[in-house]
C-alpha positions in Angstrom: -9.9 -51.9 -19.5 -9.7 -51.4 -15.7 -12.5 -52.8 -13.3 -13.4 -51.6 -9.7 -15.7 -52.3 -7.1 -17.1 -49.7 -4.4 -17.1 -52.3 -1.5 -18.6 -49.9 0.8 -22.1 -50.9 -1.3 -21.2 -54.6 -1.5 -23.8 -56.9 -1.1 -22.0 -60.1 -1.2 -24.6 -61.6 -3.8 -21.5 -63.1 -5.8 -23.3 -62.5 -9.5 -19.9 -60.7 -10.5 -17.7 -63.5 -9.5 -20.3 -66.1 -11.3 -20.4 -64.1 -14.5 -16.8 -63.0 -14.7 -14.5 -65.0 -12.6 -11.5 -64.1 -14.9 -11.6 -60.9 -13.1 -14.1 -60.9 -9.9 -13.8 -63.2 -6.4 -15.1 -63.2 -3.2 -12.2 -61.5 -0.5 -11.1 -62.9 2.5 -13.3 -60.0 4.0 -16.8 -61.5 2.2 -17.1 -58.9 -0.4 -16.4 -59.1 -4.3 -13.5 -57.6 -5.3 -11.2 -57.3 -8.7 -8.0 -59.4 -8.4 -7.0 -58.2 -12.1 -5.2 -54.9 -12.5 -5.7 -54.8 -16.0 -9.1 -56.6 -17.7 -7.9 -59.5 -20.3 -9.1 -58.8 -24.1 -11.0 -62.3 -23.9 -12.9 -61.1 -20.6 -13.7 -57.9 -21.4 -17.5 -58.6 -22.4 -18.1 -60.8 -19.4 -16.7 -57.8 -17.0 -19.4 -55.3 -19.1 -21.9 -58.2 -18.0 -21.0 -58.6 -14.5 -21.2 -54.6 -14.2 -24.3 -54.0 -16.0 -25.7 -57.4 -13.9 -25.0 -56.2 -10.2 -28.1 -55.5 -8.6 -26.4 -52.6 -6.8 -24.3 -50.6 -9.6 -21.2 -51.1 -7.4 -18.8 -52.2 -10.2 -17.3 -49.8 -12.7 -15.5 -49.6 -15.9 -13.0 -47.7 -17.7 -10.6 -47.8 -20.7 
């Protein structure tokens, strides 16, 4: 699985990075952003979470 964030719709709220920080942090610029090229097995659900979470729909998913 491969997560991504459209940064341009950012809200800085942080939810992603608190739900899933195996694969989400806050970037030097102040916006979320995936650190992870490829999702790990064990983080997969929280990454679902974190996406289906953001109060924005910024964060996608794909296999």
């Amino acid at each position: 699985m491969k997560a991504s964030i459209d940064k341009s719709g950012c809200i800085s709220c942080g939810l992603c990075v608190e739900t899933c920080p195996a694969v989400f942090r806050m970037g030097d610029d102040g916006y979320a952003e995936v650190y992870v090229d490829t999702v790990p097995a064990d983080a997969e659900a929280d990454t679902i979470q974190a996406q289906e979470s953001c109060p924005v729909s910024v964060i996608s998913t794909e296999e």
